[in-house]
N, C-alpha and C positions, 0 to 999 in steps of 0.2 A: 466492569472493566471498560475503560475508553477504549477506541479505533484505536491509537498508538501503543497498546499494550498494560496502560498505568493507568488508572483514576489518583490514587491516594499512595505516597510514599512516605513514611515514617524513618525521618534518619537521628539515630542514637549515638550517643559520644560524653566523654568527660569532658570537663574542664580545657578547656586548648586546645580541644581534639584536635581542631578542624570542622564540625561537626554545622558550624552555618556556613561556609564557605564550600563544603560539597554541597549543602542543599541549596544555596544559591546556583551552583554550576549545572545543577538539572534541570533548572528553567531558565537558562541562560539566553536560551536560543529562543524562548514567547516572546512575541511582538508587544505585549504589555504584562504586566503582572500585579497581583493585588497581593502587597506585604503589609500582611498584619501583625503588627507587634502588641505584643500581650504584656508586656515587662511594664511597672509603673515605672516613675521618672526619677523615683528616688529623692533623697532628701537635697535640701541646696549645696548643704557645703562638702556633700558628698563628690569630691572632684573626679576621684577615680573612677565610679560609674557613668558619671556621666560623661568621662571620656569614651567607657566604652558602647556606649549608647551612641556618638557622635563615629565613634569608627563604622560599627554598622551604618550608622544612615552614609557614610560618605562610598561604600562600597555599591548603593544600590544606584543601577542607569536613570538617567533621568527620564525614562517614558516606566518608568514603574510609578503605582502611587501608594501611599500610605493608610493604613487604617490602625484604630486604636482599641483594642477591649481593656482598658486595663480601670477606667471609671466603673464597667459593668460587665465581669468573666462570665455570663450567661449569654453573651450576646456573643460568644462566638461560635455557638454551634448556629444560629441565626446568621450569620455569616456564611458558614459553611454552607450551609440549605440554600439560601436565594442566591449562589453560584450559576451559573449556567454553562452549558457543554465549551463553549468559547473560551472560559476564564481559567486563569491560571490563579492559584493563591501559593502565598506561601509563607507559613505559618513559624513567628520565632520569638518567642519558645515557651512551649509548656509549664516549663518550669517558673516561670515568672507567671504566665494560667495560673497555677496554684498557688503559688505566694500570694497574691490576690483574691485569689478563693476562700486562701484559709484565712485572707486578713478579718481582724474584727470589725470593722468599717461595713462586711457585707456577712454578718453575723447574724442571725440563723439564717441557715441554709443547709440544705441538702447536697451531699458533696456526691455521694454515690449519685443521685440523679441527673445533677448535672454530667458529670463523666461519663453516663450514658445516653445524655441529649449527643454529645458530640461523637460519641461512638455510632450512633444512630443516623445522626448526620453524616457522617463520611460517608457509612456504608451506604445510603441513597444521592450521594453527590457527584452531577453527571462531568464537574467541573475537575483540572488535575490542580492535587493540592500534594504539596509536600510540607509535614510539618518535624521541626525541631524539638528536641528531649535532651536534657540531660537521664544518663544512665545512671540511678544509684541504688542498679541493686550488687553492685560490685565493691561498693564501702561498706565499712565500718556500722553496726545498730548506732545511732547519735545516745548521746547521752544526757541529751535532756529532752522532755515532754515535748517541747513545738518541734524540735527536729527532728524526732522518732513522729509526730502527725505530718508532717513535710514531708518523709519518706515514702511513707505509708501511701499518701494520697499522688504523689508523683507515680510510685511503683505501679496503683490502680490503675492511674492513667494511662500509664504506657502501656498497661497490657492489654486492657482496653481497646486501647488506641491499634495499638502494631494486630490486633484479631480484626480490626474494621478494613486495615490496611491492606494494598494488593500487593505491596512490597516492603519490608524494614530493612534498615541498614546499620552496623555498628561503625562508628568513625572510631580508629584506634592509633593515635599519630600520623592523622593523617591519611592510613590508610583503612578504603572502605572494604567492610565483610557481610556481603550479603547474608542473612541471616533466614527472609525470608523470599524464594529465589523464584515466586511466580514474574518477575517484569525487569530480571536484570541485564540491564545494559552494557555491549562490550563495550566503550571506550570511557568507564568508570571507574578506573581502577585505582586510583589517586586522586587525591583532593589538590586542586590548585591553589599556588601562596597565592597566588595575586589574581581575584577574579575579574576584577575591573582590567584590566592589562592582557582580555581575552583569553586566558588560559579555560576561565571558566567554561566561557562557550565550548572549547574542545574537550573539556572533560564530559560537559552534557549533550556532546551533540547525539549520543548514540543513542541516551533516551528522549530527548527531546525532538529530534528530527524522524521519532518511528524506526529505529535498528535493533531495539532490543529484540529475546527471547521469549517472551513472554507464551505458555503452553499449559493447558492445565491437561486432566485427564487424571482416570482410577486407576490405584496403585498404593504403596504403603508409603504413608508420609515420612514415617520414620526412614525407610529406603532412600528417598529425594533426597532427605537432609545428611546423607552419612557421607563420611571426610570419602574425596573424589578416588584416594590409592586404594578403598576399602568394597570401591561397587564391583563386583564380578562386571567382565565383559564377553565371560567364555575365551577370553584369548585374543577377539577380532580387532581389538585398538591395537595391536601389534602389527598388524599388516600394515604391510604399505601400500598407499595411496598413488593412483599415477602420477607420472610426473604433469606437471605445469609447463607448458611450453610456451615461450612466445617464439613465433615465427620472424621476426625481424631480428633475431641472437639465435646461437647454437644450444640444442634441450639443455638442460638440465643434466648433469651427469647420474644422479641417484632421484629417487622418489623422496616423498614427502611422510616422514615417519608420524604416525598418530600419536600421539602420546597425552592429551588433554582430555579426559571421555567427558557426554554429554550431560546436560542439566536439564537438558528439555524436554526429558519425557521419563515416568517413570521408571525404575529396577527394579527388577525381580529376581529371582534366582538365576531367570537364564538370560540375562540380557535384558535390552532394553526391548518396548514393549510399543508396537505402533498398532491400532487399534482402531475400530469403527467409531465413530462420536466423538473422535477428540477434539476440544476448541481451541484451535489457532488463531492469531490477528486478522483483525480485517484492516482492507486501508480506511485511511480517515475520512469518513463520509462529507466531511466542511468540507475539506481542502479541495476536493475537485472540483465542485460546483461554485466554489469561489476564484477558481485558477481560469474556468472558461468563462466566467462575467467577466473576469480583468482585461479576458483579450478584445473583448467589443472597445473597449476604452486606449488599446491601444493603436500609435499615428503610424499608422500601412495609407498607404495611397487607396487600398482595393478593400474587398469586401471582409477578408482574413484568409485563416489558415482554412477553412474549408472541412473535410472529415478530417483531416489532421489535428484540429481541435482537440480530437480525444486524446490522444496522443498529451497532449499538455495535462489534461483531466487527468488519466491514467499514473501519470509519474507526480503530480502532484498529492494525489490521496495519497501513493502508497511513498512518496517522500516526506508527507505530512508539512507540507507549505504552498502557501497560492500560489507561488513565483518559485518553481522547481529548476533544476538546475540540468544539465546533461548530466548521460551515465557518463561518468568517467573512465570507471574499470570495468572492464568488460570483459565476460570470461566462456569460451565457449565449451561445454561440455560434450564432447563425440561418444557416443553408447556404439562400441562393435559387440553384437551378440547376434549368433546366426540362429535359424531356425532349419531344422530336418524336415525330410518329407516333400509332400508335397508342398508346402509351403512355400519352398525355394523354387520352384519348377521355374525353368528358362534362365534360375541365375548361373553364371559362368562358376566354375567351383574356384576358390581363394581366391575372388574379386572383391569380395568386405576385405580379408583382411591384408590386400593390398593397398586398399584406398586406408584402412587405419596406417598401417607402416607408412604410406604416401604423405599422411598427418603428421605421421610423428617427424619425419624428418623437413618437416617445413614447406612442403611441396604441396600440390593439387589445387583445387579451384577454393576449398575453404579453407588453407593454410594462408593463401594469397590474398584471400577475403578478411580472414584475421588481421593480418600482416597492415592491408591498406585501413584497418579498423584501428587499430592500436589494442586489438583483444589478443588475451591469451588462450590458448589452446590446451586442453586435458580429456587428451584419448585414454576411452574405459573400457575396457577388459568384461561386459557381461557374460554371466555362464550361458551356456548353449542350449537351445530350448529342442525336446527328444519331439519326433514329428506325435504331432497334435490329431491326427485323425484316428491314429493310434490306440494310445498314453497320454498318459499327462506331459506338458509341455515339463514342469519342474515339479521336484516335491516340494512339501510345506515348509521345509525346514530351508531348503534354499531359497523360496521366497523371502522369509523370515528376513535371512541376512541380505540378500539384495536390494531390501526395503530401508534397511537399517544401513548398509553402506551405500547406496544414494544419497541419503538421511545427511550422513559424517561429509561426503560430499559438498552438501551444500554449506555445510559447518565451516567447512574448511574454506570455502571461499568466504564465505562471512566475517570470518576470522582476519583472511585476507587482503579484506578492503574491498572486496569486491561489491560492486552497486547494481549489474544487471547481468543474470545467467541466459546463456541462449543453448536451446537442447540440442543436439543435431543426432543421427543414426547412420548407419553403415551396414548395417547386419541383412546376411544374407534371408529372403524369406517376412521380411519385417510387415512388408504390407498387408501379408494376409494374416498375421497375429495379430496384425491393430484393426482388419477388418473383423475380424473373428470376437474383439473386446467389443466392437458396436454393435456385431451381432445380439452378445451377450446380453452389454447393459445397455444398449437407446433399442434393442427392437428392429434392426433394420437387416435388408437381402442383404448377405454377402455379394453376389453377383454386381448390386448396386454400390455400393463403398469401395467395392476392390478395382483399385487402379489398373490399367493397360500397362503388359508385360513389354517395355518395351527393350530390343536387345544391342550390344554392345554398339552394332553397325547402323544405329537408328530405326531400325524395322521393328513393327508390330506383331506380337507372338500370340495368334491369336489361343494355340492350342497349349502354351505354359499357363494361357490366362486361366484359360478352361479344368488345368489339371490345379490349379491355387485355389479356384471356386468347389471343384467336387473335395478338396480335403480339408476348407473349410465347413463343408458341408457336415461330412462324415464327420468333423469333431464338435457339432453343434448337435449331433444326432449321437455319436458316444456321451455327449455330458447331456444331456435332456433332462436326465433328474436329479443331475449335482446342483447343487446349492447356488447360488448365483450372488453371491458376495462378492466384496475385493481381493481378497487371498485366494477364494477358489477361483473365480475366473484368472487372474494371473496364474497359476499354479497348471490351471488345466488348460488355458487358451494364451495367456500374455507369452511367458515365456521372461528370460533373465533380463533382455532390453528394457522392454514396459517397466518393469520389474523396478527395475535401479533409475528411471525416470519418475516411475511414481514417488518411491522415496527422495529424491531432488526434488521434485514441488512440494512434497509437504516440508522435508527441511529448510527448503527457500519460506516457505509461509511463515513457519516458523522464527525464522530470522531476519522476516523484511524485506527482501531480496527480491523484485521485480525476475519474472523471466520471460520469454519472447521464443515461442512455440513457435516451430515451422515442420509441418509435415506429419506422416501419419502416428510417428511413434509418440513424439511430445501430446497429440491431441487425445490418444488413447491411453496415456501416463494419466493424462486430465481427467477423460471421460473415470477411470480407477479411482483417484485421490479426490473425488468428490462424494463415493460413496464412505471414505474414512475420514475427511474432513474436510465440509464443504466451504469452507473461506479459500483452500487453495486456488477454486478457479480463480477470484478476484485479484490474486495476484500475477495475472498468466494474459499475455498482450499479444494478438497474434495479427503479423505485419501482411502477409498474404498467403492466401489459399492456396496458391500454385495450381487450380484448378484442380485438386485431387477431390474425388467424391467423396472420400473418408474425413477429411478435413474438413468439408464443406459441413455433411452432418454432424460432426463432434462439434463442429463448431457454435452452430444453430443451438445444438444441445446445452449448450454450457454458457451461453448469451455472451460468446465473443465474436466481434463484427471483424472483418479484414480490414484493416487500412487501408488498401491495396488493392488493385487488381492487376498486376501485370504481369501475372500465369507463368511466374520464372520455376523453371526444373532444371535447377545446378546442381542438385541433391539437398538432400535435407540437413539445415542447420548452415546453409549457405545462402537460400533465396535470402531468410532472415538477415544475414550480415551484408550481403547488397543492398536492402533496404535501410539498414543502420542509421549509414550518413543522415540521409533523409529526414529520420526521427530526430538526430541529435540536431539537426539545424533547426528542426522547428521548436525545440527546446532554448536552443541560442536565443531565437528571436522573440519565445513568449518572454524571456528573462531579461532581457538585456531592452529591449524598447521601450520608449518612452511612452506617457500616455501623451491624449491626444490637448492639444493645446484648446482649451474652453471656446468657440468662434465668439468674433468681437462683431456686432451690428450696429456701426453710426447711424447717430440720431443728430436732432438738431442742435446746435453748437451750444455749448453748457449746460447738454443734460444727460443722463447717463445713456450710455450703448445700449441698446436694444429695448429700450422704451420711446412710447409715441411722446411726440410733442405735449399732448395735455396732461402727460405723467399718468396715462394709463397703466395695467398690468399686460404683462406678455400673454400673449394667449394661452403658453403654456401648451403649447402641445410639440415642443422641440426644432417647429418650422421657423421660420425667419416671417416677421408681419410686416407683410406689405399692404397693410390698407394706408390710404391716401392721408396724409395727415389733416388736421381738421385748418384753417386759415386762423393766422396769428391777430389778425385785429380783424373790427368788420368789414362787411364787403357790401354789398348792392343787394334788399332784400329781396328774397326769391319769394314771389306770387304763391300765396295759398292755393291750390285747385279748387274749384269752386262746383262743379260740374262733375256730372259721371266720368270717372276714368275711361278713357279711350281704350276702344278693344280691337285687335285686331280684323279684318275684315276676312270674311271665310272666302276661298277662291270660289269660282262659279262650279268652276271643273275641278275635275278633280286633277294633281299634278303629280310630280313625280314623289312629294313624300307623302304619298296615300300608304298606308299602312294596308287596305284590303287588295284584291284584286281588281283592277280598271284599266277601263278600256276608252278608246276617244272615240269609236262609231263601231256598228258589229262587223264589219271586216278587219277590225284593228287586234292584232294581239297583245297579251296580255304584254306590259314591257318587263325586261328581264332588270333583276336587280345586281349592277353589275359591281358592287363591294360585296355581295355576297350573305351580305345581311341585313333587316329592313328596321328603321329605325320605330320606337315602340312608343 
């Protein structure tokens, strides 16, 4: 399966479906495309095909080009094969493959063999291809010999074909029904009448640009595919969601009712099922490394963006384009979930969930940071973690659903348009359960990770610090011989916050969804969701450290660098939206600037720029050649040397560029070398 989620899309439909103009709108958005047409050209006076042969070629953009199997239907799984991960194909249509195959013109042949060169080829083909099918296994047995062998071998094909496939699709009027739902994309839900007239592009941008859902993972296939009102959810898609706030308008009066359950991960009897090993997207390995060559080439006066660079790389892979655009929507997720015990020592008692209420009604330093962001705001409710030096922070079953409502969390913003989640926390106690998760899984002192207690009047506490470290202690010394997995360290150390953040990165991974970690709970969400699927860090961008030690090593751990260094403590999920603006201008400027105009170097009057007068080659090495040019007519010839070349004459004495130490009489001291270094 590609970075973007899709190798190979298989789209199905009758007669008028619609069925090439959806599969034109999936690759709407490739900067070039290679459309193979397989259909022969038909007879001359056949007008009406070859009208509709001329409709397609006038739908396709003019930076696509054309290829032909139809002299030689073997030649298209050879086609397929010497694709490479850059290429796009897209393949129309099979059906006209077979009529060709079966014609007598390429008689004998092996029809089963060939069918499985191309099924063979998709499945080792690093390139995305989408190919076209008529569906006929939904007609009538034909009633005569070549149309019952037409069937037949059409039928093989597809099935073939849609088993080699990371996705099939049935076009039925138009509308598409995902059939086979590993790589489906949300903004595909209709086929466009008029692809050329851009509709196309917006039908494919969700899988074309990297949005889709694409998730695999162990579980009953048959479960995956059963109609969405028939999966058990135990109940939980009936709750309601927090509300959505933006801060520059009044809440939301009511929450946000679930009602759509998920596709991206397996059913079981009790729910859905989030698990160790599951393969999530990655971003697209091209697009980054081709996003920070383009900025050398673009016209800045100065050197560039500098470490901000990444920044471009980062949103480019996981937007799947060289030339990425700003987030637009921007959504910040607040986690209040407090912790008991010692954990909280030094905090004020109902100071989390004053600063949540302070969110919710538009107010405090990251309501206002939202507000100046143009992000929305959605304060969450996690369950309360029982003190950890104890008991277990939570049972497994509450694990279970806080992982899973994260999960729906970030579904929901996906759903929403949303393009970049930012995590933030509130919860009383938080930093000694995220120090408690690096204890866990990177190895490291609690003492060392655990941030300085510091209290409401600015002052340093040193002896709350003291009592956070010994019930870290004491809960690393109660679990000594628990298991040290992702569910039991949440369950015995994380607590409900971690909890419902690690669920939100793996649902963001899952959906494409950049997020932008700040502070200790998002980083220890991270340090969790890498031991259940390690593509989530890749999608997880963290703008500054804020100086937290917990931060610093989650950070190290999971090879994310700070952009940043400007040690802000606004609380968490706030430094992140200070720095914002920042990111999104440098996003303006990699997008929006020109490259750099080619330099012009005059040469002598009617001959090209930046060549010598005798029409020599450039030197080639990007500098500007100033060697002298050679004289246009002769001159006065210059004297052979005839004689030893003249050598210079050695001084008597030694002077000042003696290389050893010297002296001019034995009273003299040595002279001092006063640049500081002696020439060689």
């Amino acid at each position: 399966m590609s970075v973007d989620g899709w190798n190979t899309v298989l789209v199905l439909g009758g007669i008028r479906s619609g069925k090439s103009e959806f599969a034109e709108s999936l690759v709407a958005d490739a900067p070039t495309v290679r459309y193979v047409a397989t259909s022969a050209p038909g007879a001359p006076e056949d007008a009406e095909w070859a009208a509709r042969l001329e409709a397609h070629r006038s739908r396709r953009p003019g930076s696509w080009t054309t290829e032909e199997t139809a002299d030689e239907p073997r030649r298209l799984a050879d086609v397929v094969s010497s694709a490479g991960p850059n290429d796009t194909l897209l393949v129309d249509d099979l059906g006209g493959w077979v009529t060709v195959l079966l014609d007598p013109a390429h008689q004998p042949a092996d029809d089963t063999a060939t069918i499985a060169e191309l099924a063979a080829a998709l499945r080792d083909c690093p390139a995305r291809v989408v190919l076209v099918s008529p569906e006929v296994g939904l007609s009538l047995v034909p009633t005569t010999p070549l149309g019952r062998a037409f069937t037949d071998a059409l039928g093989a094909a597809n099935r073939a074909v849609a088993d080699a496939c990371d996705a099939v699709v049935l076009v039925v009027a138009g509308q598409a029904c995902w059939l086979k739902p590993s790589a489906v994309p949300r903004a595909t839900a209709t086929v466009p009448a008029q692809v050329g007239q851009g509709q196309g592009a917006q039908a494919g941008q969700g899988l074309g640009a990297g949005q889709g859902a694409p998730v695999t993972g162990t579980g009953d296939a048959s479960a995956r595919s059963e109609p969405a009102a028939a999966r058990p959810d135990d109940g939980e898609r009936e709750a309601t969601l927090p509300d959505v706030l933006t801060p520059t308008a009044p809440p939301e009066p009511s929450g946000v009712p679930w009602s759509a359950p998920t596709t991206a991960l397996p059913v079981v009897a009790t729910g859905l099922v989030i698990q160790a090993g599951m393969e999530l997207p990655m971003p697209d390995e091209y697009a980054g490394p081709q996003a920070v060559e383009r900025l050398a080439t673009l016209d800045v006066p100065g050197a560039g963006l500098g470490v901000l660079e990444r920044v471009v790389g980062f949103a480019a892979a996981t937007q799947g384009t060289a030339t990425p655009a700003p987030w637009g929507t921007v959504r910040v997720l607040l986690l209040h979930g407090d912790h008991a015990g010692g954990a909280a020592a030094g905090s004020v008692p109902g100071e989390s969930a004053r600063r949540a209420a302070q969110a919710r009604a538009g107010q405090g330093v990251l309501a206002r940071l939202a507000a100046e962001s143009g992000a929305s705001l959605q304060v969450v409710d996690a369950p309360a973690a029982e003190p950890m030096e104890g008991v277990a922070a939570l049972d497994h079953e509450t694990v279970e659903k806080a992982l899973r409502y994260g999960w729906w969390l970030a579904e929901e913003a996906a759903d929403a348009g949303v393009q970049l989640l930012v995590l933030a926390s509130c919860g009383a106690g938080a930093d000694a359960a995220a120090a408690a998760v690096l204890a866990a899984t990177a190895g490291a002192e609690p003492p060392a990770v655990l941030g300085r207690v510091v209290t409401a009047n600015g002052e340093i506490d040193d002896a709350a610090w003291m009592r956070r470290c010994a019930a870290v202690r004491d809960a690393m010394h109660r679990t000594r011989r628990s298991p040290r997995d992702a569910k039991d360290v949440l369950a015995e150390l994380g607590g409900g916050d971690i909890a419902v953040a690690t669920g939100v990165l793996l649902g963001a991974t899952a959906r494409r969804i950049p997020v932008l970690l700040d502070g200790p709970v998002g980083l220890a969400a991270g340090m969790v969701s890498r031991d259940l699927a390690g593509q989530a860090r890749h999608w997880c961008l963290l703008a500054d450290c804020g100086g937290h030690p917990a931060v610093r090593l989650a950070a190290d751990v999971l090879g994310l660098t700070p952009l940043l260094d400007l040690r802000l403590d606004l609380g968490e999920g706030a430094n992140a939206l200070a720095a914002l603006p920042l990111l999104r201008s440098v996003l303006s400027l990699a997008a929006a600037l020109p490259t750099r105009p080619e330099p012009a170097h005059p040469g002598p009057a009617g001959e090209e720029p930046g060549r010598e007068g005798d029409g020599g080659e450039d030197p080639g090495d990007g500098e500007p050649d100033f060697r002298e040019p050679e004289p246009a007519g002769p001159g006065p010839a210059t004297p052979e040397p005839t004689g030893p070349e003249p050598a210079e004459p050695e001084p008597a004495e030694p002077g000042p560029a003696t290389t050893g130490p010297a002296t001019t009489g034995p009273d003299q001291p040595t002279q001092p070398d006063p640049a500081g270094w002696r020439a060689g």
